[in-house]
C-alpha positions as CSV (number, residue, x, y, z in Angstrom):
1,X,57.7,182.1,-7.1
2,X,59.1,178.5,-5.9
3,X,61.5,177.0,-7.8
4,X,59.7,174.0,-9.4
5,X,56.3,175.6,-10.5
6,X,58.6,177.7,-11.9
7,X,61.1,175.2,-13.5
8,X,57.8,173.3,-15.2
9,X,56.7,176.8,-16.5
10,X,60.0,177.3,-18.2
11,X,60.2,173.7,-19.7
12,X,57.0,174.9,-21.8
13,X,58.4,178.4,-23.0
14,X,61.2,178.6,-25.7
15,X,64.6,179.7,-24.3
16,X,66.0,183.1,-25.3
17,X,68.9,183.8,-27.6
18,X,71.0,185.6,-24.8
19,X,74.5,184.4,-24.3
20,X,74.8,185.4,-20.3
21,X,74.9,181.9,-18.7
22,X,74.7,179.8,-21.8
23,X,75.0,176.0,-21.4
24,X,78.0,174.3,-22.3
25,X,76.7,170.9,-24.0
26,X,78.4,168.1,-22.8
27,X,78.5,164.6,-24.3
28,X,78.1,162.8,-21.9
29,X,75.4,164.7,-20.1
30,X,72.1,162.8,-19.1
31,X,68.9,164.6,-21.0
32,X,67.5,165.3,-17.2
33,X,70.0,167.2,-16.4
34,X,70.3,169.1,-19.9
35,X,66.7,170.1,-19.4
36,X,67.2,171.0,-16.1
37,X,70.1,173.4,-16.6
38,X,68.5,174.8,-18.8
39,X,65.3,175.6,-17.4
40,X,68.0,176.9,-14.1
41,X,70.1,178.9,-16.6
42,X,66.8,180.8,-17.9
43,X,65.5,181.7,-14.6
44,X,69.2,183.0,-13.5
45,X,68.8,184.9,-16.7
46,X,66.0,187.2,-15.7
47,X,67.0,186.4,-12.0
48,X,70.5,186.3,-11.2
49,X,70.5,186.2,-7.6
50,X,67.4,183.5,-7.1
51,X,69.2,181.4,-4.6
52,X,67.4,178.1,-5.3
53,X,68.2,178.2,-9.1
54,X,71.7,179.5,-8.5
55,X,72.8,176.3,-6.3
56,X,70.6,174.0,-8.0
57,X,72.8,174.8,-11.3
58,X,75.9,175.3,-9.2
59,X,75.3,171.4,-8.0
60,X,75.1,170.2,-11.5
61,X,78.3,171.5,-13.0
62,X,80.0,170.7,-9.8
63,X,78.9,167.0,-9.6
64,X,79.8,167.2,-13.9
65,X,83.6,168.5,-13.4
66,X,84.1,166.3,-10.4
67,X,83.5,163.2,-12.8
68,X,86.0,161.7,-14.2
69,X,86.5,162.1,-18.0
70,X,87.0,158.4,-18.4
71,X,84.0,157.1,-15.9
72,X,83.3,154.2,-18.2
73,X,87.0,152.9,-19.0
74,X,87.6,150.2,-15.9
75,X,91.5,150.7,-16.7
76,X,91.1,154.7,-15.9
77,X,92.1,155.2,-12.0
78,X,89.4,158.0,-10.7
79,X,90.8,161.3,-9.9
80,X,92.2,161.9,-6.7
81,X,89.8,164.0,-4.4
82,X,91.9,167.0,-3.6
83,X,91.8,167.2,-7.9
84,X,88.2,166.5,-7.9
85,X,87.0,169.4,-5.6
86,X,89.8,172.1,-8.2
87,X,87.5,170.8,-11.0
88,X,84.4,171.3,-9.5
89,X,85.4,174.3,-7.7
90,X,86.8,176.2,-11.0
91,X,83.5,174.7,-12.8
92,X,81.4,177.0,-10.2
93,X,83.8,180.1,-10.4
94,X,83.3,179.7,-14.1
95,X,79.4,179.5,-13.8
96,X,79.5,182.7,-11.3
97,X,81.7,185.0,-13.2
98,X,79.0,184.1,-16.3
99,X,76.1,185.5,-14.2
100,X,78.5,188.2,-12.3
101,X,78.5,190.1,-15.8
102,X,74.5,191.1,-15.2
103,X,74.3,194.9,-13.5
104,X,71.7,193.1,-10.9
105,X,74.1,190.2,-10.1
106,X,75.3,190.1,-6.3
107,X,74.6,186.2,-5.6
108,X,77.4,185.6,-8.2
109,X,79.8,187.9,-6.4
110,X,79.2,186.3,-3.0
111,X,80.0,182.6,-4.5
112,X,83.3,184.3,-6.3
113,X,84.1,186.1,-2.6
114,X,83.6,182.5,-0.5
115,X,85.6,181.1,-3.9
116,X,88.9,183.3,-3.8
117,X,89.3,184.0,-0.2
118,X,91.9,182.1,0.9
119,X,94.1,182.6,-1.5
120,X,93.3,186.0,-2.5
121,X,91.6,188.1,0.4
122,X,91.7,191.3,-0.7
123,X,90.1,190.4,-4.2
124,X,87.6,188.5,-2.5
125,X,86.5,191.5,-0.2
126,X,86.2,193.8,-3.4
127,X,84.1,190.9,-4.8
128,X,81.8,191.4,-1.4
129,X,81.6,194.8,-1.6
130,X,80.3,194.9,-5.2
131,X,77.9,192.6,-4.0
132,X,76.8,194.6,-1.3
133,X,76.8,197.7,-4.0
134,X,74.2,196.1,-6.1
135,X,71.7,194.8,-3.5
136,X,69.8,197.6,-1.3
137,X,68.4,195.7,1.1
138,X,71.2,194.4,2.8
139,X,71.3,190.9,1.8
140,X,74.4,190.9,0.1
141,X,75.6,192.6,2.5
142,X,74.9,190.3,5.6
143,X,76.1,187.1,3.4
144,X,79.4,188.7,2.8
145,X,80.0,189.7,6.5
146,X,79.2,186.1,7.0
147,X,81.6,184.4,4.1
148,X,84.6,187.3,5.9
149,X,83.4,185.8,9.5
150,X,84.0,182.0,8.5
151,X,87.2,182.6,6.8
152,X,88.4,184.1,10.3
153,X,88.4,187.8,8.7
154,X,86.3,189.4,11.5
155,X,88.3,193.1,11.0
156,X,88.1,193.1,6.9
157,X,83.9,192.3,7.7
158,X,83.9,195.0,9.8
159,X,85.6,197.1,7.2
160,X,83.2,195.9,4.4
161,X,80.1,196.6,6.5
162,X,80.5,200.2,8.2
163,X,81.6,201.0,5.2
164,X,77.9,199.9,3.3
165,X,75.4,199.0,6.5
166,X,72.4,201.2,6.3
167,X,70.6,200.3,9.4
168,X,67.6,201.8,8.8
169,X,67.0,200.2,5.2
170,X,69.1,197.0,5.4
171,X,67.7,193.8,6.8
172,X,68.7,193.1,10.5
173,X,71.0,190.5,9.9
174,X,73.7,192.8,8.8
175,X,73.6,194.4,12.2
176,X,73.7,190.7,14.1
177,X,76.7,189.8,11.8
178,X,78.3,193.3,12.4
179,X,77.9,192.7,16.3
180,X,79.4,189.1,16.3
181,X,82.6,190.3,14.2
182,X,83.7,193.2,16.5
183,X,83.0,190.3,19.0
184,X,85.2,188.2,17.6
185,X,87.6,191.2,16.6
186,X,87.8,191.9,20.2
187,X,86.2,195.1,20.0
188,X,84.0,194.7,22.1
189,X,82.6,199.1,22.6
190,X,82.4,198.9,19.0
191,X,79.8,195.6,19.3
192,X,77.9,197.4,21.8
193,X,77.6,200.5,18.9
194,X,76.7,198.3,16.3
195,X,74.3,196.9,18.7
196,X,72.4,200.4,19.8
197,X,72.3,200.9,16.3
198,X,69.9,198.1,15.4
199,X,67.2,200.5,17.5
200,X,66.9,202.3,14.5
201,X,65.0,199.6,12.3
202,X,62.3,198.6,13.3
203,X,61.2,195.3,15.1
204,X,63.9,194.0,16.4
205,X,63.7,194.1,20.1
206,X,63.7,190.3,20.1
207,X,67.3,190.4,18.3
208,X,68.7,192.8,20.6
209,X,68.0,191.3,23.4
210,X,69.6,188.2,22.2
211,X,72.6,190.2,21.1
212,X,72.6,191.9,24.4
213,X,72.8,189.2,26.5
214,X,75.8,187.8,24.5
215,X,77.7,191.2,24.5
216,X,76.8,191.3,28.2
217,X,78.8,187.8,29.0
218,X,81.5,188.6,26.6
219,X,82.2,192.3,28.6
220,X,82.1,190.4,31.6
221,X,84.1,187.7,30.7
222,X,86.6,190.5,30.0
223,X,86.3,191.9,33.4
224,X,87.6,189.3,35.2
């Protein structure tokens, strides 16, 4: 269901007692956005990993902690940026590690992985994996390979993902992340295995050819 029919729909239902994700009131909130994060924080209840809900919401405490506490005083210098992003960032690992607590929960996992891996990669690729544990098709999965990819991690995402990729079940994009990070691992026999075993889901001719083509140029880029 899109995320507005569905945000109107919850605007007219009374909001459950349940504590996982409840809304911090602030004082100086605007009633838009209270109703809004509400009606975000009730979908993310029954849904914890509908992506639309979970950045809308993710965007409204971030833009909240980024404000200063003193907007309205003209004396009050606004915080520097470097302590604006902490705030907002810790404001979103707080949010996630609310909605990491439900069993179904992966999306929350993947924003505490991208979160902590700089400064703590080996908790962040436990965060991924339990991701990739509590999703069975696969999506988890191939946005965790990607988070590991862009923090220049190619070897620990090949580690996560032959470790969880089921080729067969999982959607092809794990096997197109798998084959770009033994790319960019160097390993480039191990691409061309991830890559034969794409064959074994269905439809994706048109991705391996793709793939192919770029294992192709990067073995013969190696052979001269």
């Amino acid at each position: 269901m899109a995320l507005m029919p569905r945000l109107r729909q919850l605007l007219r239902r009374p909001f459950s007692a349940s504590t996982v994700a409840a809304r911090r009131p602030s004082p100086s909130q605007e009633h838009g956005d209270t109703v809004s994060e509400d009606a975000l924080r009730a979908i993310l209840t029954d849904d914890p990993n509908d992506a639309a809900a979970f950045h809308a919401l993710a965007e409204i405490v971030r833009r909240r902690a980024a404000e200063s506490p003193n907007a309205e005083d003209p004396l009050t210098a606004p915080a520097d940026e470097a302590a604006q992003q902490r705030a907002a960032d810790l404001a979103v690992w707080s949010l996630a590690e609310e909605l990491a607590g439900h069993p179904r929960g992966w999306r929350p996992l993947l924003e505490l992985g991208r979160l902590s891996v700089a400064d703590d990669p080996e908790g962040a690729a436990r965060r991924l994996a339990t991701a990739a544990e509590r999703d069975a098709g696969g999506e988890a999965l191939a946005e965790g390979l990607a988070i590991l990819r862009d923090a220049g991690m190619p070897t620990e995402a090949l580690g996560l993902g032959i470790g969880h990729w089921r080729a067969r079940e999982h959607t092809p994009e794990v096997g197109r992340q798998l084959v770009l990070a033994a790319l960019e691992a160097g390993r480039i026999g191990e691409a061309r295995q991830h890559l034969e075993s794409l064959a074994l889901h269905p439809g994706t001719a048109d991705l391996r050819a793709e793939l192919g083509r770029v294992v192709a140029a990067r073995e013969q880029t190696s052979a001269t």
